[in-house]
ZADO-1210 file (C-alpha; in nm, 4 decimals, padded with zeros to 6 digits):
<atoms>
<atom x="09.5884" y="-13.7538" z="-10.3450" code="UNK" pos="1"/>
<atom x="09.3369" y="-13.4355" z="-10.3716" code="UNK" pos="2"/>
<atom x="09.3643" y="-13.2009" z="-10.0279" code="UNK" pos="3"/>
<atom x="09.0445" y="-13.0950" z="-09.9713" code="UNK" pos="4"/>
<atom x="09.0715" y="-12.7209" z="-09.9180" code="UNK" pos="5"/>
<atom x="08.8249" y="-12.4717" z="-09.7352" code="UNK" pos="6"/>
<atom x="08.7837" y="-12.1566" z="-09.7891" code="UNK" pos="7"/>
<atom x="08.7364" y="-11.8196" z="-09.4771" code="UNK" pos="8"/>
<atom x="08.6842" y="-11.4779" z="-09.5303" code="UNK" pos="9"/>
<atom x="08.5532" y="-11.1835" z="-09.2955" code="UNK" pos="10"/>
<atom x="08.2582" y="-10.9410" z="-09.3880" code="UNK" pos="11"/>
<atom x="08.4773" y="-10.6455" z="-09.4939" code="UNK" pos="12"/>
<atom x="08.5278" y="-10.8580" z="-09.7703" code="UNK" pos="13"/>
<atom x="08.2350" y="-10.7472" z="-09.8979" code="UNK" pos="14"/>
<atom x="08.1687" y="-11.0843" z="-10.0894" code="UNK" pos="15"/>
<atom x="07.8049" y="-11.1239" z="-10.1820" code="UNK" pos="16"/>
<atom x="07.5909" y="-11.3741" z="-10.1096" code="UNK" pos="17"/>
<atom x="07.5618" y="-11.5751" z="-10.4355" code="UNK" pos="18"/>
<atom x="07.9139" y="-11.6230" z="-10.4229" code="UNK" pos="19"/>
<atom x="08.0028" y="-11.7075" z="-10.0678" code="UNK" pos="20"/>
<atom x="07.7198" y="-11.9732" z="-10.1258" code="UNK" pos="21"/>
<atom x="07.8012" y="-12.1224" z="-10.4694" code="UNK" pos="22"/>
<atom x="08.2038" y="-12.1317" z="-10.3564" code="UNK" pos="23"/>
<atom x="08.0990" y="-12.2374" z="-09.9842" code="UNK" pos="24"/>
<atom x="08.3166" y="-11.9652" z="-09.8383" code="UNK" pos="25"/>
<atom x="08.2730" y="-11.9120" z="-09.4198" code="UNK" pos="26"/>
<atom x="08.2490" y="-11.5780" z="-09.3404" code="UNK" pos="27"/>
<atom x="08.3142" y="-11.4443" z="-09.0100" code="UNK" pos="28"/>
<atom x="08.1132" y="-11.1175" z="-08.9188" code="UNK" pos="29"/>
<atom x="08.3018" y="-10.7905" z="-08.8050" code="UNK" pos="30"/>
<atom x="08.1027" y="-10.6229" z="-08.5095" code="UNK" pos="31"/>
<atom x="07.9387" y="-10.2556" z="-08.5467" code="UNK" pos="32"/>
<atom x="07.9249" y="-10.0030" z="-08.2267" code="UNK" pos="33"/>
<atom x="07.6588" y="-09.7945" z="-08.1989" code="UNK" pos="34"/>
<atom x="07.6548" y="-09.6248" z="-07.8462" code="UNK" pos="35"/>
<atom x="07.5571" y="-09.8837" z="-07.5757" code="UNK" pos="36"/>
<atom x="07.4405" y="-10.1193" z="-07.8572" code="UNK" pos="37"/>
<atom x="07.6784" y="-10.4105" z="-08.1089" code="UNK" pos="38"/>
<atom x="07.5791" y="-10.5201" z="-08.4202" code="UNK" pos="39"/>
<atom x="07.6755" y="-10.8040" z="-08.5708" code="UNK" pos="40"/>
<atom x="07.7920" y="-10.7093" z="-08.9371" code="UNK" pos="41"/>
<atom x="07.4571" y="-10.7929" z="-09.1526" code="UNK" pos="42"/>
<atom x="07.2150" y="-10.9000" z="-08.8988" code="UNK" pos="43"/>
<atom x="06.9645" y="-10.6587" z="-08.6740" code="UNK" pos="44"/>
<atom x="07.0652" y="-10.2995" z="-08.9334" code="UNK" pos="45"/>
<atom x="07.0390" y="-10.2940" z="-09.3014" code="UNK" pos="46"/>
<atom x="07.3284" y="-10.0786" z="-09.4692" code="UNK" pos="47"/>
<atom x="07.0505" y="-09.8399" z="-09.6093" code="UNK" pos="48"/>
<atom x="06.9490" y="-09.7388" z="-09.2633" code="UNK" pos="49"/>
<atom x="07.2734" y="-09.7237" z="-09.0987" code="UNK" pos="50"/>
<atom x="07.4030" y="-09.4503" z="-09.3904" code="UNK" pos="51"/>
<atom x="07.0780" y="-09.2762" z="-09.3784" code="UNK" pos="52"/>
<atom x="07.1248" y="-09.2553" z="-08.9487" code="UNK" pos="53"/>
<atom x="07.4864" y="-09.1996" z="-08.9758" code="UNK" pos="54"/>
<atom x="07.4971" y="-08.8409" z="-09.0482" code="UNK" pos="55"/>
<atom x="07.3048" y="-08.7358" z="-08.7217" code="UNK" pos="56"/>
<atom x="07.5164" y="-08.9703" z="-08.4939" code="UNK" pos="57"/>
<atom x="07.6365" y="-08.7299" z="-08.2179" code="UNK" pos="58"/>
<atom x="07.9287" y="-09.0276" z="-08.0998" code="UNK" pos="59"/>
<atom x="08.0518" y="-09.1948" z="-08.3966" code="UNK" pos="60"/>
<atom x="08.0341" y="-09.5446" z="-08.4201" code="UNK" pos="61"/>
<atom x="08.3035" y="-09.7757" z="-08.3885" code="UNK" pos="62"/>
<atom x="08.3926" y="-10.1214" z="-08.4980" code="UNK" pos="63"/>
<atom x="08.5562" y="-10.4065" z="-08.3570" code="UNK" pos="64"/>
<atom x="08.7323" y="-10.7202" z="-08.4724" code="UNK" pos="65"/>
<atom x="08.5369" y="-11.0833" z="-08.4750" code="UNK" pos="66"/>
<atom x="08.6739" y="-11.2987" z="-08.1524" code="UNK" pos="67"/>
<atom x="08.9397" y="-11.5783" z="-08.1549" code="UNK" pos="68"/>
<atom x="08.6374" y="-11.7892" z="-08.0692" code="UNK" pos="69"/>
<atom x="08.4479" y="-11.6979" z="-08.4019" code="UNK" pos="70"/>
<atom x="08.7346" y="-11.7878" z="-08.5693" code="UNK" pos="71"/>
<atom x="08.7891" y="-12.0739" z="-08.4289" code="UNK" pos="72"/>
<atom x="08.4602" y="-12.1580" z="-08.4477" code="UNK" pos="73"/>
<atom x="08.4632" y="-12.1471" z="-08.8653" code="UNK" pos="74"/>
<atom x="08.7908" y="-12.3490" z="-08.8637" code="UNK" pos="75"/>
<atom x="08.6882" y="-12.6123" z="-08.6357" code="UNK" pos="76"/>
<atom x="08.3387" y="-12.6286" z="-08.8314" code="UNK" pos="77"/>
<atom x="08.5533" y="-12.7107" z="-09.1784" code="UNK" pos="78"/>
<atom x="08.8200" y="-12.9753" z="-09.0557" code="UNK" pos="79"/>
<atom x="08.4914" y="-13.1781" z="-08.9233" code="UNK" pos="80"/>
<atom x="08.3300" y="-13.2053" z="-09.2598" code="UNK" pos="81"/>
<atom x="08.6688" y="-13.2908" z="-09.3792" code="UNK" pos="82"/>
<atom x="08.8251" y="-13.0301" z="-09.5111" code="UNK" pos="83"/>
<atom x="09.2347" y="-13.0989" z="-09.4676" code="UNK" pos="84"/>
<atom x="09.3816" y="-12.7463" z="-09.4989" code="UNK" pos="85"/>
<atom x="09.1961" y="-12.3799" z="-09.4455" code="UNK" pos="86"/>
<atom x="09.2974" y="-12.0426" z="-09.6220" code="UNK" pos="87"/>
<atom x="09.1667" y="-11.7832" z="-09.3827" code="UNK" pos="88"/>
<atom x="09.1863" y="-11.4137" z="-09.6077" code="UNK" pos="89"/>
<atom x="09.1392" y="-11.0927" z="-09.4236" code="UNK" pos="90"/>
<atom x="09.2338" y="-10.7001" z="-09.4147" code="UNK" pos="91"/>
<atom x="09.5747" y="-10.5597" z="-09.3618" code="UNK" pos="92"/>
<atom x="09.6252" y="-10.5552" z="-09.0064" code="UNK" pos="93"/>
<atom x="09.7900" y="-10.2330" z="-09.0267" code="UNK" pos="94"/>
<atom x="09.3854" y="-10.1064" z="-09.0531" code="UNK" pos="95"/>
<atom x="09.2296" y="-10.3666" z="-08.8601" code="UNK" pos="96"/>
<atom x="09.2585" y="-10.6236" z="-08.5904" code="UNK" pos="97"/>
<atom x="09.0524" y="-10.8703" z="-08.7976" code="UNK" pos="98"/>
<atom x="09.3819" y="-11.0491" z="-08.9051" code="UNK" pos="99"/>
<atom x="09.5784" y="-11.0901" z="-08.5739" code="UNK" pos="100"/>
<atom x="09.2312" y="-11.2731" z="-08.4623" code="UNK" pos="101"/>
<atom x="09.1861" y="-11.5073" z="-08.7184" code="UNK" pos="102"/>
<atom x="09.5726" y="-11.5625" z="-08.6954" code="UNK" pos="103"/>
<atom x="09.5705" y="-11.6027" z="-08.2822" code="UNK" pos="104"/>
<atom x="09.2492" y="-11.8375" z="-08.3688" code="UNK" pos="105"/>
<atom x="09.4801" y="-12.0252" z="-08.5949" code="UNK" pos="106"/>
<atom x="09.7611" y="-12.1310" z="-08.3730" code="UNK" pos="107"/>
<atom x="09.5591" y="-12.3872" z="-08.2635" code="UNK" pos="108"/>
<atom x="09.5478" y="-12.5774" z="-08.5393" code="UNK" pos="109"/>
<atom x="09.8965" y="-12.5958" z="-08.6842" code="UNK" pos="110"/>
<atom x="09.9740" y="-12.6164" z="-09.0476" code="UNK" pos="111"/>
<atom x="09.6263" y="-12.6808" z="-09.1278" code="UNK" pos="112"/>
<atom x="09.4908" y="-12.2947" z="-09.1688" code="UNK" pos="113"/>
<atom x="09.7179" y="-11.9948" z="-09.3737" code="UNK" pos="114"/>
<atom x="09.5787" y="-11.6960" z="-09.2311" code="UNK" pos="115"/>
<atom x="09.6740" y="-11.4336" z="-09.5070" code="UNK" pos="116"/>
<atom x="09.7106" y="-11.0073" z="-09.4889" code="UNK" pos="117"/>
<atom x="09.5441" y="-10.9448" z="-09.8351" code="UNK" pos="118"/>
<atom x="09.6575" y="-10.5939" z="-09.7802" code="UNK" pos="119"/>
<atom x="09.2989" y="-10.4572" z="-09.8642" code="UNK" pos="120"/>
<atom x="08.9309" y="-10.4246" z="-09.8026" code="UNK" pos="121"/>
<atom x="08.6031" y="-10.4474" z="-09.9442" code="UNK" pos="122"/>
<atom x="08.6159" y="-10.6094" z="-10.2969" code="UNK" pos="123"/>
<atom x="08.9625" y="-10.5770" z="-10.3125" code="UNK" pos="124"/>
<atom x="08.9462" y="-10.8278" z="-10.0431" code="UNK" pos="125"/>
<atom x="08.6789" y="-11.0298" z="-10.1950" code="UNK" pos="126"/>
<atom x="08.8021" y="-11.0378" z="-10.5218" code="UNK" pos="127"/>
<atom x="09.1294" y="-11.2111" z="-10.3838" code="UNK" pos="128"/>
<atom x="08.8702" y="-11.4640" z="-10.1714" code="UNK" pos="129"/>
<atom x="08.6961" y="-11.5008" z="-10.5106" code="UNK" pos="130"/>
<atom x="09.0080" y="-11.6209" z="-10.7076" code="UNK" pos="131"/>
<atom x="09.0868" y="-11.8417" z="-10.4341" code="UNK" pos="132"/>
<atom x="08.7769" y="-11.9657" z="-10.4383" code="UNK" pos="133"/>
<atom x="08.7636" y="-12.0769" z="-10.8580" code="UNK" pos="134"/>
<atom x="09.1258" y="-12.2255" z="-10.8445" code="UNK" pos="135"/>
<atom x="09.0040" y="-12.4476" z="-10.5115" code="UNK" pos="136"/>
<atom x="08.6795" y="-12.5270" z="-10.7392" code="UNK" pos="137"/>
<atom x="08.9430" y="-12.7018" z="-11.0215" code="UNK" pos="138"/>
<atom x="09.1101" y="-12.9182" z="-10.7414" code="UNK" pos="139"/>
<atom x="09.4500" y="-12.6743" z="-10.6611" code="UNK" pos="140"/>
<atom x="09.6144" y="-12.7461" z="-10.4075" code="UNK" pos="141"/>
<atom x="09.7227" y="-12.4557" z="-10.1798" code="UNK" pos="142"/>
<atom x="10.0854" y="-12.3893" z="-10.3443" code="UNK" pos="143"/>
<atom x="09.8642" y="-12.2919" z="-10.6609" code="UNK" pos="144"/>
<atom x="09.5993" y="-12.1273" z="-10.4783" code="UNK" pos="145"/>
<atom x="09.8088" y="-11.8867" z="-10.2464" code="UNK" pos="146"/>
<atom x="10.0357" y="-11.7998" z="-10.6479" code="UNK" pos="147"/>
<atom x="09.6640" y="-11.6839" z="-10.7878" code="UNK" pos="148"/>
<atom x="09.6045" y="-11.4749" z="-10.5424" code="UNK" pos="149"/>
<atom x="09.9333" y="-11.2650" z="-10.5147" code="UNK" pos="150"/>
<atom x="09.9065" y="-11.2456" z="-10.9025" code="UNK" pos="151"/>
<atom x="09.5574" y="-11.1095" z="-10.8973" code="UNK" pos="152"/>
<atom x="09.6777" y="-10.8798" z="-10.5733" code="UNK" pos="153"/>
<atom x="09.8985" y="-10.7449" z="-10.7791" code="UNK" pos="154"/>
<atom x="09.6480" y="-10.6210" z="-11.0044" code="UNK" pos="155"/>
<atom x="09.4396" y="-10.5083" z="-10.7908" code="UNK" pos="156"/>
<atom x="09.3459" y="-10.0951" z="-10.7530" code="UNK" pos="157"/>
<atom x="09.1095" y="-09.9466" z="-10.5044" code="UNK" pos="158"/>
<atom x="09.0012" y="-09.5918" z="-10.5795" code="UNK" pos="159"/>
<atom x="08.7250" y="-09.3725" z="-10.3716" code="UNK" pos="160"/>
<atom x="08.5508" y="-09.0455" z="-10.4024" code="UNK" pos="161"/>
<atom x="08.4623" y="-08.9396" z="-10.0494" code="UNK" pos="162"/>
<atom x="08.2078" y="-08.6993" z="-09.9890" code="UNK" pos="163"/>
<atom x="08.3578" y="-08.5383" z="-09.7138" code="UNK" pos="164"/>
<atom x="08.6870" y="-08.5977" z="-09.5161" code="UNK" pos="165"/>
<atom x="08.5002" y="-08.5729" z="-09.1653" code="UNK" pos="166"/>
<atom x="08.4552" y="-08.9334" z="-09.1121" code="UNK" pos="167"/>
<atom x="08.7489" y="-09.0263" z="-09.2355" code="UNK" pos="168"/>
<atom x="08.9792" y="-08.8248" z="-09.0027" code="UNK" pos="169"/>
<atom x="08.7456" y="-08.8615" z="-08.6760" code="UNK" pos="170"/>
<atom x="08.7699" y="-09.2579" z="-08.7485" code="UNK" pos="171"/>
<atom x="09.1878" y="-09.1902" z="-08.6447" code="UNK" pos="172"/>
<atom x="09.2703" y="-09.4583" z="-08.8399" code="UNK" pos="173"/>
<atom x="09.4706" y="-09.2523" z="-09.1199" code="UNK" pos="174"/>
<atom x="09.7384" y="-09.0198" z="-08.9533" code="UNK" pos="175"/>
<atom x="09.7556" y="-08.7327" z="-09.2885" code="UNK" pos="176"/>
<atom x="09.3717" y="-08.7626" z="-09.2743" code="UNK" pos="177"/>
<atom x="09.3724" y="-08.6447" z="-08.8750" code="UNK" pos="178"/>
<atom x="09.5839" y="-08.3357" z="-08.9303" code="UNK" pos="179"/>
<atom x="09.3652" y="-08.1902" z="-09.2239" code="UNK" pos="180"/>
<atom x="09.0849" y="-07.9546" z="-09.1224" code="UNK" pos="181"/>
<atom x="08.8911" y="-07.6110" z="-09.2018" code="UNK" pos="182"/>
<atom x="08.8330" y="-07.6211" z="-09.5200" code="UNK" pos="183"/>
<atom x="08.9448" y="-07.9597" z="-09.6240" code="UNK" pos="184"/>
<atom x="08.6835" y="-08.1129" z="-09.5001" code="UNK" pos="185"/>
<atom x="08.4578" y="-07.9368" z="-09.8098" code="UNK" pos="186"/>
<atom x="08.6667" y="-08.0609" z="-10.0488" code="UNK" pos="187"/>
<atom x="08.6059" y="-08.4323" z="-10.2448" code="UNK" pos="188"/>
<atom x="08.8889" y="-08.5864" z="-10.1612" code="UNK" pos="189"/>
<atom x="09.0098" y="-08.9405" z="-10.3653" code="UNK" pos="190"/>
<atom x="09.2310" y="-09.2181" z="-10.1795" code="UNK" pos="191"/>
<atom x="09.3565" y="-09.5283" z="-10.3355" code="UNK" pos="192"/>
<atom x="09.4808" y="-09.8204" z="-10.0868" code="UNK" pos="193"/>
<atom x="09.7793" y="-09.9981" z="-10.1663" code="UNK" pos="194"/>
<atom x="09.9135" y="-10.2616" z="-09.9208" code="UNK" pos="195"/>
<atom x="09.6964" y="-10.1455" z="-09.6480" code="UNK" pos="196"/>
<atom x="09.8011" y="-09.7939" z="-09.6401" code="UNK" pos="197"/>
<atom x="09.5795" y="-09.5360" z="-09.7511" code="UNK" pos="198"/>
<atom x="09.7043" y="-09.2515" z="-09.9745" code="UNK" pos="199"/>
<atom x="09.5670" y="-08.9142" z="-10.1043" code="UNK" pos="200"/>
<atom x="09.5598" y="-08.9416" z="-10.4706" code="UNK" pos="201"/>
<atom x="09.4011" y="-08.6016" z="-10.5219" code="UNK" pos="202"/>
<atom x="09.1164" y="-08.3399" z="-10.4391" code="UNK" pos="203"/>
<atom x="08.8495" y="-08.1599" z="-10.6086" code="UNK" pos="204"/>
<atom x="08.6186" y="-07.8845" z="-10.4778" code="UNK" pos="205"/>
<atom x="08.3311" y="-08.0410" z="-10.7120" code="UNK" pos="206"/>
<atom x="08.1214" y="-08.3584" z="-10.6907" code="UNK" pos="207"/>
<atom x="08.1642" y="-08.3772" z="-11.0536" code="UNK" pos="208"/>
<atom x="08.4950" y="-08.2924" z="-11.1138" code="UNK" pos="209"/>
<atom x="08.5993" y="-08.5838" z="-10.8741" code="UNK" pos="210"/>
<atom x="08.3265" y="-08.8154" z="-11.0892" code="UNK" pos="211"/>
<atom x="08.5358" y="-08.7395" z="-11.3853" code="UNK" pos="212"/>
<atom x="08.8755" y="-08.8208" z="-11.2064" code="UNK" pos="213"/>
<atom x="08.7471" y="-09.1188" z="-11.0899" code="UNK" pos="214"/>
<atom x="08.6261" y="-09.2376" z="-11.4748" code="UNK" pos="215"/>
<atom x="08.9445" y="-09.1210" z="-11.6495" code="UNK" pos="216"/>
<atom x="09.1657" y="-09.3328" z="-11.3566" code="UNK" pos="217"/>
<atom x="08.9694" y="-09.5893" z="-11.4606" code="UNK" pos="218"/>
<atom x="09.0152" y="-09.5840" z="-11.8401" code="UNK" pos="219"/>
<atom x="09.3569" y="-09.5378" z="-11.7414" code="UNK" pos="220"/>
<atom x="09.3957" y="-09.8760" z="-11.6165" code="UNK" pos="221"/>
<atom x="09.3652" y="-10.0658" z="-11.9633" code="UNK" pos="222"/>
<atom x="09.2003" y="-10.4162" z="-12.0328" code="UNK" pos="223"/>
<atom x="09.0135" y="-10.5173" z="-11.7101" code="UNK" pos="224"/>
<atom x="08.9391" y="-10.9046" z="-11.5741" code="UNK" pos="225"/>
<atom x="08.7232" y="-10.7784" z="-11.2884" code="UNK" pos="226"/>
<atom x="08.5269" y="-10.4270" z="-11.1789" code="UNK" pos="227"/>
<atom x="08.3436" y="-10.3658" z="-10.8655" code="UNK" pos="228"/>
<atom x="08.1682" y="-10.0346" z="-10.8588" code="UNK" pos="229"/>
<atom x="08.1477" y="-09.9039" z="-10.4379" code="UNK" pos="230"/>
<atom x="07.9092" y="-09.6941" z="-10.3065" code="UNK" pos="231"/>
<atom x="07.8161" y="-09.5953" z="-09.9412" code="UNK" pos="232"/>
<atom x="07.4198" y="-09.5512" z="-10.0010" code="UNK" pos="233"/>
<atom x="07.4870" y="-09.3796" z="-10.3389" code="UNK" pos="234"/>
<atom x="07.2634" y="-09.6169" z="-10.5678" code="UNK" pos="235"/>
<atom x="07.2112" y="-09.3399" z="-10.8492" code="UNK" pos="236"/>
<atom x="07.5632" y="-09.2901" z="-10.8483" code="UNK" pos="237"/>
<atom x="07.7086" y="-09.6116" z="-10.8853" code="UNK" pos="238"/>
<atom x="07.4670" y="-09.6481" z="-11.1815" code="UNK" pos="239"/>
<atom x="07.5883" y="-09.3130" z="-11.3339" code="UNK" pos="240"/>
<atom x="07.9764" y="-09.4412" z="-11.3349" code="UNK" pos="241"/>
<atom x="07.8709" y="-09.7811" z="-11.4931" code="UNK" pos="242"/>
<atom x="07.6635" y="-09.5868" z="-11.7807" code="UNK" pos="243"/>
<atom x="07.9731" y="-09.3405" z="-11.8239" code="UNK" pos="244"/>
<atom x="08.2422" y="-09.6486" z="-11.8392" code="UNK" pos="245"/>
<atom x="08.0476" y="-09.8327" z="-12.0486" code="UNK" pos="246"/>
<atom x="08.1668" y="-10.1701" z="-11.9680" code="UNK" pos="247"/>
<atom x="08.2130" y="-10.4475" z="-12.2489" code="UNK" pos="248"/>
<atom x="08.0183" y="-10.7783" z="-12.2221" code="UNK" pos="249"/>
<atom x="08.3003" y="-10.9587" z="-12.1502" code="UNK" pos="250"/>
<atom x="08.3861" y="-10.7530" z="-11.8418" code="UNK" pos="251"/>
<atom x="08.0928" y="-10.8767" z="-11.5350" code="UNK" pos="252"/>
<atom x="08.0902" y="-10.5890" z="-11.2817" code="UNK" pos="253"/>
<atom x="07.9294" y="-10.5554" z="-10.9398" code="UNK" pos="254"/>
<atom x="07.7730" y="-10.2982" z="-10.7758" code="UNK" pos="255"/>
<atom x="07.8028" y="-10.2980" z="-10.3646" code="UNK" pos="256"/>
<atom x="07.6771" y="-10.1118" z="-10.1232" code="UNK" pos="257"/>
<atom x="07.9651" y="-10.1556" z="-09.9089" code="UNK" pos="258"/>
<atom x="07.9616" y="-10.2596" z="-09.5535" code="UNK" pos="259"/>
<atom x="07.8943" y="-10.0122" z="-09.2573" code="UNK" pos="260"/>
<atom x="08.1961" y="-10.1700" z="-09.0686" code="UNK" pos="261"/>
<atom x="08.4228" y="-09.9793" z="-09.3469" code="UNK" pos="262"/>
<atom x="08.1594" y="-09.7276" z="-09.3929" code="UNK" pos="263"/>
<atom x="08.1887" y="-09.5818" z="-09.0689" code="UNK" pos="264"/>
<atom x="08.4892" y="-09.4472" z="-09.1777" code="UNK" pos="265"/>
<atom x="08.4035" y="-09.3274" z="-09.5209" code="UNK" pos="266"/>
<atom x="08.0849" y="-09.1753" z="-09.4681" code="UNK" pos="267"/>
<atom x="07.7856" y="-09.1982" z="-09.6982" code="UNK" pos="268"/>
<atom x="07.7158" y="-09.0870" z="-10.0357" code="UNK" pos="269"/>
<atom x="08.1522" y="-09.2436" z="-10.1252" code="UNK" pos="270"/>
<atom x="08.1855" y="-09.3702" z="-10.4791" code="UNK" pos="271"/>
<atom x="08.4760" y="-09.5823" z="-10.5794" code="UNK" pos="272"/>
<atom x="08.6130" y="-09.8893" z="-10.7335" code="UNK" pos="273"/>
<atom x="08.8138" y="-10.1941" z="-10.7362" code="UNK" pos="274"/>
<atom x="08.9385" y="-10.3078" z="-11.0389" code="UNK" pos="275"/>
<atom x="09.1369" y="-10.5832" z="-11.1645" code="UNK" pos="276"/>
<atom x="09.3812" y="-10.5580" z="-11.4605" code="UNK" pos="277"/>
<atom x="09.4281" y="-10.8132" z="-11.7170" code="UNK" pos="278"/>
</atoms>
């Protein structure tokens, strides 16, 4: 007998909408602080105006994990239209408290939801929601879902560009980042996250310098099954990488603007990717 299996996901995941729809995945909003006043992730501030505020913000905003409720909420939703088991995917919690909610909201239910540490964010998130999502479209059952998505987390690589190192360090969420100042913070500075920790790969003094380094770690990778291109409010530049790559046909890419609950901590004009290696 078929278990009917539903699908959850959190906003960092960066999933667009098209998908989320087609594969019916829940997702549960991460909140945005902004002085006195909390957004709910995608509702009330587009991401273009929250980069283009964002470098004027005397206090910097903050961010703060969904409630248990909200996750309970989505799970409760899903078992009542039949679903029999829930995969709940979310950021390491070594970065975020988004996991230990959805897990605390899980306890509830028993066997019936897998709360899972994909040990990254933004599309390297989604990209592990999205396989998920095509094996529970064939009729998996969770055994085989949960053994695509470690094989495509394995394969995963997140790579950004920051503009500056300011946000990153006030945001305290990266200890190295913290005790680097003066003239660091000029500097382009690139970070890959592996497992949820996030580690210098390099720095350039150059915008375009660090473009280059970015292209040729890339090419570097080999064969690709996925690319996401990440930008913080850096359209044109997002547009510039995927003309420089030159991506085959076979390869379909994304471009996101990616969420201000991680952009917070980047800061705008960030350029980056997530790949996925064949």
């Amino acid at each position: 007998m078929m278990m009917k299996i539903g699908l959850v996901t959190d906003s960092t995941s960066d999933m667009p909408v098209d998908l989320t729809e087609r594969y019916q995945i829940e997702v549960v909003p991460a909140i945005l602080v902004m002085g006195e006043q909390s957004y709910t992730d995608g509702e009330g501030l587009s991401r273009e105006e929250f980069y283009n505020r964002l470098p004027a913000m005397v206090d910097p905003p903050t961010t703060a994990a969904p409630s248990v409720g909200s996750f309970q909420e989505k799970y409760e939703k899903l078992l009542r239209s039949g679903v029999d088991q829930i995969l709940s995917i979310h950021p390491p919690a070594i970065l975020s408290g988004i996991f230990n909610a959805a897990r605390l909201a899980a306890e509830s239910f028993g066997t019936r939801v897998h709360v899972l540490d994909s040990g990254q964010i933004t599309m390297g998130l989604g990209f592990q929601v999205l396989s998920a999502a095509e094996r529970i479209a064939r009729g998996a059952f969770m055994d085989e879902v949960l053994e695509r998505v470690a094989d495509v987390r394995k394969r995963i690589s997140v790579v950004a560009l920051l503009d500056t190192l300011e946000y990153l360090r006030r945001s305290g969420r990266v200890s190295w980042a913290k005790a680097m100042i003066g003239g660091f913070l000029n500097l382009k500075l690139l970070i890959g996250l592996h497992e949820g920790i996030v580690e210098r790969l390099g720095q350039t003094r150059t915008y375009r310098q660090g473009f280059t380094n970015l292209c040729e770690m890339i090419s570097d990778l080999g064969p690709l099954e996925r690319l996401a291109i990440l930008h913080t409010n850096a359209e044109e530049r997002a547009q510039q990488l995927i003309a420089e790559l030159k991506p085959t046909p076979s390869i379909s890419y994304l471009i996101v603007n990616v969420t201000t609950v991680i952009g917070t901590h980047v800061g705008p004009n960030g350029l980056g990717f997530v790949a996925v290696r064949s």
